[in-house]
N, C-alpha and C positions, 0 to 999 in steps of 0.2 A: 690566616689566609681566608677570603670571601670567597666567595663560590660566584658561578657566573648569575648574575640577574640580584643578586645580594648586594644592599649599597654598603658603599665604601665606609668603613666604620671608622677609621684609625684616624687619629688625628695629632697633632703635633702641640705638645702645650706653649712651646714658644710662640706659636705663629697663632694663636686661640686669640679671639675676639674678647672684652673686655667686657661683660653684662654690662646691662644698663643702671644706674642705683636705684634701689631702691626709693618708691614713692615718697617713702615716711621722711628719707634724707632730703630730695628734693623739696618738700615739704619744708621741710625746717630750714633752708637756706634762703627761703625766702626771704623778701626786706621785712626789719618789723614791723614798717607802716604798713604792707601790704596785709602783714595776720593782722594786727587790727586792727583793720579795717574788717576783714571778713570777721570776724567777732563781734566785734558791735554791730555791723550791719545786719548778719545773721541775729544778732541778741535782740532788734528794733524791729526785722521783718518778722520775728515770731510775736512779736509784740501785738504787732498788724491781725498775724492769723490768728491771735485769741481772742481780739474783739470780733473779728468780723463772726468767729464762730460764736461770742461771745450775743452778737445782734441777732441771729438764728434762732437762740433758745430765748430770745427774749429778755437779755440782761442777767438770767438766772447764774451765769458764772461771778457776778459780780456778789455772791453772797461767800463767797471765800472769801471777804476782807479780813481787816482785824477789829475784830469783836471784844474790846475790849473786858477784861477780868473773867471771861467766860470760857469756859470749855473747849467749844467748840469755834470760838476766836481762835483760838491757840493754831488751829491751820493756818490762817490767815499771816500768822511771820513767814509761811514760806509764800506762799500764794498772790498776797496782797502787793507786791512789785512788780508782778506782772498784768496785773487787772486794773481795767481804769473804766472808770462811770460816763463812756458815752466815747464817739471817736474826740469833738473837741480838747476833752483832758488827754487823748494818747496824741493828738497831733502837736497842743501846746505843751507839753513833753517832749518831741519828736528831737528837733534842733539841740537842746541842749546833753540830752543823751546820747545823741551824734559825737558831739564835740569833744563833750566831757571827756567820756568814755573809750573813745578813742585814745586822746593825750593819756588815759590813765593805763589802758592797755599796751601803749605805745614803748613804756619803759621794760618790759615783759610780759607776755600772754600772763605766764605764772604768778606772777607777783601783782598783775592788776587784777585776776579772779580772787586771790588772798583778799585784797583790798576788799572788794565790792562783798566776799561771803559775809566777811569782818561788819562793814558794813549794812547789810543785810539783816546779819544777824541782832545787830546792835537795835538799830530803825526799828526793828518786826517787836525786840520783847520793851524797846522802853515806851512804845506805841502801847500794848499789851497793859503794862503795868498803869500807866502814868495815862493813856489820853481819855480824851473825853467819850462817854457814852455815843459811839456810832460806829457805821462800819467803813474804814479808815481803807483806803486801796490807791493804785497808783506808783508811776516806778519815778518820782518824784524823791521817794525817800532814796534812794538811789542818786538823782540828782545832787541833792542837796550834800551826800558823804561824798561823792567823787570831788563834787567842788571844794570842800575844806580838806579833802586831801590832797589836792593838787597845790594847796594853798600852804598847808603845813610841812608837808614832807620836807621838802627842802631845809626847812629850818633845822629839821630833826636829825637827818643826815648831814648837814651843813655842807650842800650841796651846791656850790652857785649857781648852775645850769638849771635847776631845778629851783633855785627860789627865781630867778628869773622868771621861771615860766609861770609860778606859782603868782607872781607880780602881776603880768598880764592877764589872769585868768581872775584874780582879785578885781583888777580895773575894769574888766569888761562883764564879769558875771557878778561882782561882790556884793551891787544894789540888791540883787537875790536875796539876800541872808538875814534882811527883812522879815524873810516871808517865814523864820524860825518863830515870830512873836505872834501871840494874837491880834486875829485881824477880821478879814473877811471870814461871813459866814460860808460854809460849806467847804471850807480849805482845813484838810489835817495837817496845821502848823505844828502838832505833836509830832506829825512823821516826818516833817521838814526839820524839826530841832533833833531828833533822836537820829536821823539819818545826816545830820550836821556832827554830832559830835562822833559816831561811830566814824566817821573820816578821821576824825583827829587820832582817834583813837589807832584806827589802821595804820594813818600814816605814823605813829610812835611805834607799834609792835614791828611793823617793816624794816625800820633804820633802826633796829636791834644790830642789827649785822654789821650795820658799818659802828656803830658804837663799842662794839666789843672790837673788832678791830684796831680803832681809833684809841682804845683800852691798852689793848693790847700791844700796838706800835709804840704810846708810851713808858709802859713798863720793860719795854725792851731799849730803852736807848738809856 
């Protein structure tokens, strides 16, 4: 019993309101084009705010590239995909990390960061071992593995919707793949070719899953 001026405590759990869900579920209910979107967008606006702080100090961030065979190269596999030599290399970069990355996120937040570390990782040490004497930067290398992943996966999961898409993405970005050969001077076409094949490569480690399946369904009939 309450007492006078004491509020009313008692409540009836039949007739109780239903919380609200939690954020992290709203969160997740989202469309997937909407998360990424917010990932690649957020991943290209920070891209913005490292050069701009990037132009403050005077270009000095730009020495975290990859410094091939050296020591202190060796930062530059994590470093050098987010660094670019002047705003024209992050702007002509801009569009196709957009797009890319996007369609590559698109199939899951999780499985397109898989892709892009894979990637990443691949670009940063065959850059490291294999390129030319300079300091290699730029999320180019980046580019370059998202496009032959979008290109290959489908084959590798034997995916129709996905080599479809892989089809379009060949016809309108494929004249790129050029840019894996030497060419122009001041272009790391070592980071265009090592972040070429870490695609490929991502996209075969990824459609593991459906292969073992596809394994596995047949040894079951």
């Amino acid at each position: 019993m309450s007492t006078p001026g004491d509020p009313f405590k008692y409540t009836n759990p039949a007739l109780s309101v239903p919380s609200n869900p939690p954020a992290t579920k709203q969160a997740a209910e989202r469309p997937a084009w909407q998360q990424a979107a917010a990932v690649i967008g957020g991943f290209v606006i920070g891209l913005y705010v490292l050069e701009f702080i990037d132009m403050l100090v005077k270009g000095s961030l730009d020495n975290g590239g990859i410094q091939p065979r050296t020591v202190d190269g060796l930062w530059g596999i994590v470093f050098a995909p987010v660094l670019h030599g002047g705003w024209a290399h992050l702007v002509a970069n801009t569009i196709p990390l957009l797009v890319l990355g996007f369609l590559v996120m698109l199939s899951g937040i999780g499985r397109g960061l898989a892709a892009t570390g894979i990637i990443w990782v691949i670009g940063g040490v065959g850059v490291w071992l294999f390129g030319s004497v300079n300091n290699h930067l730029g999320a180019s290398v980046l580019v370059f593995g998202w496009l032959t992943y979008l290109i290959t996966r489908g084959i590798f999961a034997r995916h129709f919707g996905q080599m479809a898409l892989g089809l379009v993405v060949l016809v309108i970005y494929g004249g790129a793949l050029w840019g894996v050969l030497p060419g122009q001077p001041g272009i790391s076409w070592e980071g265009h070719l090592f972040g070429a094949i870490g695609g490929v490569v991502a996209a075969w480690v990824l459609a593991s899953d459906v292969r073992k399946a596809r394994e596995a369904k047949a040894l079951n009939r």
